[in-house]
C-alpha positions as CSV (number, residue, x, y, z in Angstrom):
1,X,-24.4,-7.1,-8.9
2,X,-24.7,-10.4,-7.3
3,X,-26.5,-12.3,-9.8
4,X,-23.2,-11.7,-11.9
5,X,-19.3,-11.3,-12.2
6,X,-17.6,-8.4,-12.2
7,X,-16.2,-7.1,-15.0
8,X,-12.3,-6.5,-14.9
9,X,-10.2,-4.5,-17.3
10,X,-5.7,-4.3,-16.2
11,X,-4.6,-1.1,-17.0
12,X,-0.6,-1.5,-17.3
13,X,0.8,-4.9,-18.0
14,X,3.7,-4.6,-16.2
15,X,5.1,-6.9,-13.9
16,X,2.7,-5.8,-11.0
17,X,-0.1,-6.8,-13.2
18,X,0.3,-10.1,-12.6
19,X,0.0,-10.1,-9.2
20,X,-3.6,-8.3,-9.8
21,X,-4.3,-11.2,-12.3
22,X,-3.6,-13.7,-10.2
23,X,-6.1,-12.3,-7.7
24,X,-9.0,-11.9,-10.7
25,X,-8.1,-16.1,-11.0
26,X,-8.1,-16.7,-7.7
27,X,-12.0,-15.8,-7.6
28,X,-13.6,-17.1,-10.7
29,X,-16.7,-17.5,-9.9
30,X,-16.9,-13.9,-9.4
31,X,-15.1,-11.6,-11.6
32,X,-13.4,-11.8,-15.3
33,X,-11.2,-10.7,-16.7
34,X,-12.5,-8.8,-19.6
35,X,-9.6,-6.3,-21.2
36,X,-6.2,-5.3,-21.2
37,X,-4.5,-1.6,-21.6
38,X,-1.2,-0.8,-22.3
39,X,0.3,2.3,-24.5
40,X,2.6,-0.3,-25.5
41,X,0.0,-2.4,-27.8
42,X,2.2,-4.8,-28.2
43,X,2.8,-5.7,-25.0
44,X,-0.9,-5.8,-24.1
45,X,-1.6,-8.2,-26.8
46,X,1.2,-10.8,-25.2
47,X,0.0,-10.2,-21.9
48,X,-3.5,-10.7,-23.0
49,X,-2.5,-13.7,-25.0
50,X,-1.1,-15.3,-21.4
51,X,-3.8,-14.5,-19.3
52,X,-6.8,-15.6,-21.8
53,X,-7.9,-11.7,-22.4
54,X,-10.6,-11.8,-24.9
55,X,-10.0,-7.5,-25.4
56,X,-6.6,-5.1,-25.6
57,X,-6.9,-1.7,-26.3
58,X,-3.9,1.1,-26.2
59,X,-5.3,3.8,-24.1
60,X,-8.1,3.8,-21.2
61,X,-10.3,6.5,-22.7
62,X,-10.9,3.8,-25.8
63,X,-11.8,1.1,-23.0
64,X,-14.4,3.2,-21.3
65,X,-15.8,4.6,-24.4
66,X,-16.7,0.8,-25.1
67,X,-18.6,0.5,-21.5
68,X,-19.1,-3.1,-20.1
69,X,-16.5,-2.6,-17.5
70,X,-17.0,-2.5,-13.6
71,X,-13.8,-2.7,-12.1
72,X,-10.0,-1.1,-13.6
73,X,-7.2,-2.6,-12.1
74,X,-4.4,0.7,-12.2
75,X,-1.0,-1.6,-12.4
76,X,0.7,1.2,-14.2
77,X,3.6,3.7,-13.0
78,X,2.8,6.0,-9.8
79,X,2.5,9.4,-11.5
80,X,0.2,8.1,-13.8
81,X,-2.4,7.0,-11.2
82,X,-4.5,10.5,-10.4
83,X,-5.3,11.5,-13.8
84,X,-6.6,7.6,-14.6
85,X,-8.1,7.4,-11.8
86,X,-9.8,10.6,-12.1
87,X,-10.9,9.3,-15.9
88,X,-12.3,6.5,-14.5
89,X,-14.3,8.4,-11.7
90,X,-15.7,10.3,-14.3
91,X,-17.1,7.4,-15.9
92,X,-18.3,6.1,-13.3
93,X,-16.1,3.1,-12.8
94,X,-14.4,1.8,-9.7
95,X,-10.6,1.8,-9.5
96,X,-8.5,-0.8,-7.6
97,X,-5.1,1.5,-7.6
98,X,-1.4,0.1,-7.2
99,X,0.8,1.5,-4.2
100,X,1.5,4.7,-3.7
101,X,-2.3,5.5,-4.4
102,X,-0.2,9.4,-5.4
103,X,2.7,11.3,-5.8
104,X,1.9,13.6,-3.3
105,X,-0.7,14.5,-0.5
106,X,-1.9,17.3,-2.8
107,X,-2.6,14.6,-5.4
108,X,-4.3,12.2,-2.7
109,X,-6.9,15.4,-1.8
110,X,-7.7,15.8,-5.5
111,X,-8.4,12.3,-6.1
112,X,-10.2,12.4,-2.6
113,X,-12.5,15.4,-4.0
114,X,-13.0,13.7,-7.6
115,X,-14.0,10.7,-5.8
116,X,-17.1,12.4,-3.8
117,X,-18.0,13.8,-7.1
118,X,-18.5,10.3,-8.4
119,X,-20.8,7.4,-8.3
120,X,-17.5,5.2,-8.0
121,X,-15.1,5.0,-5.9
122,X,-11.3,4.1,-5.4
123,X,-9.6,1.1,-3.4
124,X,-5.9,1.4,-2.9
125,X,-3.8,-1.6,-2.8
126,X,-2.5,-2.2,0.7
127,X,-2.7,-6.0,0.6
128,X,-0.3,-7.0,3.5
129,X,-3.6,-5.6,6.0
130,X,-5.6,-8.4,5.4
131,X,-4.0,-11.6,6.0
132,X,-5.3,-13.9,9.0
133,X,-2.3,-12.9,11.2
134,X,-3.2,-9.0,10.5
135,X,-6.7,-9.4,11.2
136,X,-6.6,-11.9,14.1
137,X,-4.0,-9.1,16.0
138,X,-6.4,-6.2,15.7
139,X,-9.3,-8.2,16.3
140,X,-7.4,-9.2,19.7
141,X,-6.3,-5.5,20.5
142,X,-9.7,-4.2,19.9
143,X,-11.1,-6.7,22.6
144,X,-8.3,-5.5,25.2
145,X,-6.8,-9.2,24.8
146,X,-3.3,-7.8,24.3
147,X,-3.4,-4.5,26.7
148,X,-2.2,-1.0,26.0
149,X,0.2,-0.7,23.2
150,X,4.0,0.1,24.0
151,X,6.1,-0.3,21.7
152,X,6.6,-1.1,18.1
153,X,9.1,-2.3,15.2
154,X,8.6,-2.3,11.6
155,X,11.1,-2.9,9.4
156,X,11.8,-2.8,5.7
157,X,15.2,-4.1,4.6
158,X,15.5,-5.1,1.4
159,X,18.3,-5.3,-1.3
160,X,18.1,-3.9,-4.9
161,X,21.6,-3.1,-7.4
162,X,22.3,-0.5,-9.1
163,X,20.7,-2.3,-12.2
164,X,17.3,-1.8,-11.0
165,X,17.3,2.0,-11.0
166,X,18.3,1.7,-14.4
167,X,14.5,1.8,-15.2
168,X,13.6,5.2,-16.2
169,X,11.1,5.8,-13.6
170,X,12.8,4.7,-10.2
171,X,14.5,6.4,-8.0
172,X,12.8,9.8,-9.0
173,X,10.4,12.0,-6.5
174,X,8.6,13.3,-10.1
175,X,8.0,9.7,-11.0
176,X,7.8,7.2,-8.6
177,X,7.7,9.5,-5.6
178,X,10.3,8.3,-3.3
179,X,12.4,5.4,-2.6
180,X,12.1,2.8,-0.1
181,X,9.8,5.0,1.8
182,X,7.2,5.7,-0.6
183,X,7.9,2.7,-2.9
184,X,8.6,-0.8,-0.9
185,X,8.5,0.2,3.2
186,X,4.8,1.5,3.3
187,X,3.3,-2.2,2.7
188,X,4.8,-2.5,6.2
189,X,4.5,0.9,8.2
190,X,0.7,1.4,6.4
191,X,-0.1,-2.6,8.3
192,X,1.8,-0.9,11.1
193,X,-0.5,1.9,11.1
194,X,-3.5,-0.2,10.4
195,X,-2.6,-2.0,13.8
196,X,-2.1,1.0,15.6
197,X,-4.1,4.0,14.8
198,X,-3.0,7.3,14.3
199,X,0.2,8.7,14.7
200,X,1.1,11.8,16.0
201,X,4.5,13.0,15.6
202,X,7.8,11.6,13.6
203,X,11.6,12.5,13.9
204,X,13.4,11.0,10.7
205,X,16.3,10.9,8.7
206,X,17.0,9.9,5.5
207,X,19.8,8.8,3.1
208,X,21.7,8.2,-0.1
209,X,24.0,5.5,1.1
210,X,25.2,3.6,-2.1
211,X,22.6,3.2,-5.2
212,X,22.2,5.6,-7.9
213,X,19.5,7.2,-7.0
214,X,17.7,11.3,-7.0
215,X,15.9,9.3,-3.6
216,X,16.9,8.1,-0.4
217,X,17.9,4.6,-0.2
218,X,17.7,4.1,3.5
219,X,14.8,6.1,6.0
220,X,14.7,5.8,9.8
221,X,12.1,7.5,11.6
222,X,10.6,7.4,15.2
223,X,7.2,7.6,15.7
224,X,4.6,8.1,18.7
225,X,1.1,7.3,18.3
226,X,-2.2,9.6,19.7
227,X,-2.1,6.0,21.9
228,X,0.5,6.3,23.0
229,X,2.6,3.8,21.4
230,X,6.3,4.7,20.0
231,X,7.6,3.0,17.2
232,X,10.4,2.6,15.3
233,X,10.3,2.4,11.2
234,X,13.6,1.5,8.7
235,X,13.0,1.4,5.2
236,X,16.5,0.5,3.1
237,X,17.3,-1.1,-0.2
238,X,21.3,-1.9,0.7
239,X,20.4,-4.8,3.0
240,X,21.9,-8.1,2.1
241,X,19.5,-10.4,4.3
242,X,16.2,-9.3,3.0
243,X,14.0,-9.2,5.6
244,X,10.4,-7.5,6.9
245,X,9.7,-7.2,10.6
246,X,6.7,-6.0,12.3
247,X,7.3,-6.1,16.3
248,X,4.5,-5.3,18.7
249,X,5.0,-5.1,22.4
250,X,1.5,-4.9,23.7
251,X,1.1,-5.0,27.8
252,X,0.1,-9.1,27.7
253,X,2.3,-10.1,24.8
254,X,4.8,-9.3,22.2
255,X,2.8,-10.5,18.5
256,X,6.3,-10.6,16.1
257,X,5.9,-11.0,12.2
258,X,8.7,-12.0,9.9
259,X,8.7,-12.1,6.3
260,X,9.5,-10.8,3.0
261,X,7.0,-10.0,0.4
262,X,4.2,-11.9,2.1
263,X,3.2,-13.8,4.9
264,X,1.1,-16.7,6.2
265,X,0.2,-17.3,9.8
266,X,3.6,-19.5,10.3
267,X,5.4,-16.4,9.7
268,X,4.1,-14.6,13.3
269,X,5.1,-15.5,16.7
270,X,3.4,-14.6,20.0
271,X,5.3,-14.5,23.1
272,X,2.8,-14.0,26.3
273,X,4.0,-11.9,29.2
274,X,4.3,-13.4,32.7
275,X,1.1,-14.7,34.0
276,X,-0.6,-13.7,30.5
277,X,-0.8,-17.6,29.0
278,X,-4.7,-16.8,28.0
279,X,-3.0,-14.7,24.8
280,X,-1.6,-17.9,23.3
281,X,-4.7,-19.8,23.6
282,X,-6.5,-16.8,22.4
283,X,-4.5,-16.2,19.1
284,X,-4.3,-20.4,18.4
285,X,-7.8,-20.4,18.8
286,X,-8.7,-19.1,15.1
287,X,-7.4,-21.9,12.8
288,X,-8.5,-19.9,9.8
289,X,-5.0,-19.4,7.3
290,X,-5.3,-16.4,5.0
291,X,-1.8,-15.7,3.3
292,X,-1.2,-11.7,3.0
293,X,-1.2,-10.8,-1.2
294,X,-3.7,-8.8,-3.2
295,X,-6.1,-11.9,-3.2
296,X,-7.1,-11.9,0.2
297,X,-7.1,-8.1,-0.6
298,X,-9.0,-8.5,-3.5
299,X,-12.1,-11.0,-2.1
300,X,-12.4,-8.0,0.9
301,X,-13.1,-5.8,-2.3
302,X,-15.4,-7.7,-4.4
303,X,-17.2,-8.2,-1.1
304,X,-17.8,-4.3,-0.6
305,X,-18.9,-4.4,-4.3
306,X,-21.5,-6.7,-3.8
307,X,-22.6,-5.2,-0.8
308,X,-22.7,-1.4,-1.7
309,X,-20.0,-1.1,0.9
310,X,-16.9,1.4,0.7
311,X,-14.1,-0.8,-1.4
312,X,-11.1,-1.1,1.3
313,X,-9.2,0.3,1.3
314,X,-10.3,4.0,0.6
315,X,-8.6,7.0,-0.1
316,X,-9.2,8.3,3.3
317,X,-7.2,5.3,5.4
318,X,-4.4,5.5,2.7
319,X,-4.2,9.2,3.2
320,X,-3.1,8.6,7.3
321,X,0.0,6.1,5.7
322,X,0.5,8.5,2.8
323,X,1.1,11.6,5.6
324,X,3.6,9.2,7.3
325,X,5.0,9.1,4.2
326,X,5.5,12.4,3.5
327,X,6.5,13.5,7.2
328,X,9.2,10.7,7.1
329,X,10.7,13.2,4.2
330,X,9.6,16.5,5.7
331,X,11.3,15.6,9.1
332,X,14.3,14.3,7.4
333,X,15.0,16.7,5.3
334,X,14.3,20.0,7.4
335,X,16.0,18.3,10.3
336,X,12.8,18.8,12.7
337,X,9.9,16.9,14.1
338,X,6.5,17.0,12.2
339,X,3.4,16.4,13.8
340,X,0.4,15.1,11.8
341,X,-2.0,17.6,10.2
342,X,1.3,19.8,9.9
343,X,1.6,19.2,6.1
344,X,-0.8,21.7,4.9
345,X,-2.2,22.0,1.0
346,X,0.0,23.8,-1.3
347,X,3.5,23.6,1.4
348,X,6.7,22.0,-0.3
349,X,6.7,18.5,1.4
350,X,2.4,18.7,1.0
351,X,2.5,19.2,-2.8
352,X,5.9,17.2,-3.5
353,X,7.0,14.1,-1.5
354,X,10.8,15.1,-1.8
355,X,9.9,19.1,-1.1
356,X,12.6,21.1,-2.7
357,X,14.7,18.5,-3.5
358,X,16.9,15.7,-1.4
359,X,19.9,17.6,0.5
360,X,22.4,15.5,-1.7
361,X,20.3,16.4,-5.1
362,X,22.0,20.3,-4.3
């Protein structure tokens, strides 16, 4: 497919879908933007009528039918995404799927077994990995430039009223699978996890502290890695100060990130330990500036495209933040530890992020 663009279809026209717009744009000289799909017909019409559109149509089975599509952009609400995405694995077309990739982890192995029974295959959106300062860090703890990991911060605090769970969909486990953990705090523990490989065991709790909510609206968990590493990971939606924090104390250096939605390499700081200068100079020496945001996201896919490589990121590396997810829950709400791999097919926290229901929901 390197002789041509790539064919790009938004299904949903939300307000997410702009963001995935904006990363078509930001590589026209190779993909276009071809179609838009909404059940709201309407509203795909305006949308399309912004963005220069040439094509609308009100369900995805009418765009496939038509063909001439290589890429669907999923912008539309989380317990819509398996059976889409599963439509558009039968077709053979790729998906490029909004966060969280599923409702569940039952959901996630579905997909994961419709995918191998496909030509295509299906990148989740996880955009905040592949900014400089993201890649620059692992590239430096993969060459043993930063030492063993120790320790580790990663916070979500964020603010939202009670007006924003007015939409229908929020603040449900059947719908939007979660709160803050599921919904706004994995961008940051899934970059976390990225960073750090695979975690082992989490002790959480979780809360309903002010917001009208079925969800939690404030998770806390602690979390030790198969490295060894121990880590800390708040996820809230009453915090005045927005903020998000990613802390890494590595053996040579503490690498520090602070943000909010997005970062650039201004936003992370590198503090060297005692005698460990070479880590500044190291980290300085890349002068390449790659903001985080589903454009540097998106050019990592279109690359795979063109190459025949797997799209990142796949449904298997979503799967080990997706776990977190659900063990964040799991832990909270059985008030024990739960190790990774615990979460079996077809158990309450497994098949439903929320398990029998939140604690305050009785």
């Amino acid at each position: 497919m390197s002789d041509r663009k790539h064919r790009i279809a938004i299904v949903g026209t939300g307000g997410i879908a702009r963001s995935h717009v904006r990363a078509v744009t930001s590589h026209p000289d190779r993909a276009e933007l071809v179609a838009a799909v909404d059940v709201d017909l309407d509203r795909a019409k305006e949308f399309a009528s912004t963005w220069d559109i040439p094509a609308v149509y009100p369900s995805l089975t009418e765009l496939l039918a038509g063909g001439g599509v290589d890429l669907i952009h999923l912008c539309t609400p989380p317990n819509s995404h398996v059976p889409l995405a599963v439509e558009c694995l039968a077709a053979g077309v790729d998906v490029f799927m909004e966060k969280p990739p599923t409702l569940s982890l039952d959901e996630l192995d579905e997909l994961i077994d419709a995918e191998a029974k496909s030509s295509a295959q299906v990148a989740c959106v996880f955009q905040h990995r592949f900014g400089s300062g993201a890649v620059r860090l692992r590239r430096l703890a993969d060459e043993g430039v930063l030492g063993r990991p120790l320790v580790a911060l990663c916070n979500t605090v964020w603010y939202r009223d009670d007006a924003y769970f007015a939409v229908p969909w929020r603040g449900t486990f059947d719908v939007e699978g979660g709160g803050p953990t599921m919904g706004h705090g994995i961008h940051q523990f899934d970059l976390l996890l990225s960073t750090l490989g695979p975690w082992q065991k989490v002790t959480a709790l979780a809360a309903r502290q002010a917001r009208p909510t079925q969800t939690e609206d404030v998770s806390m968990a602690l979390v030790t890695f198969e490295n060894g590493a121990v880590a800390s990971v708040v996820n809230s939606l009453v915090s005045a100060r927005q903020t998000s924090q990613l802390r890494f104390d590595y053996e040579n250096a503490t690498v520090e990130l602070e943000h909010l939605y997005g970062y650039k390499d201004e936003n992370w700081t590198v503090t060297p330990a005692p005698g460990q200068e070479a880590v500044a100079t190291a980290w300085s020496a890349d002068a390449v500036d790659v903001p985080s945001g589903h454009a540097a996201q998106y050019a990592a896919v279109l690359d795979a495209l063109t190459s025949g490589e797997p799209t990142p990121v796949t449904l298997a590396e979503a799967r080990n933040t997706l776990e977190l997810a659900a063990a964040i829950y799991a832990s909270s709400f059985t008030d024990k530890p739960v190790y990774r791999g615990e979460l079996l097919k077809g158990t309450p926290y497994a098949s439903r992020m929320g398990g029998p229901g939140a604690p305050w929901s009785a």
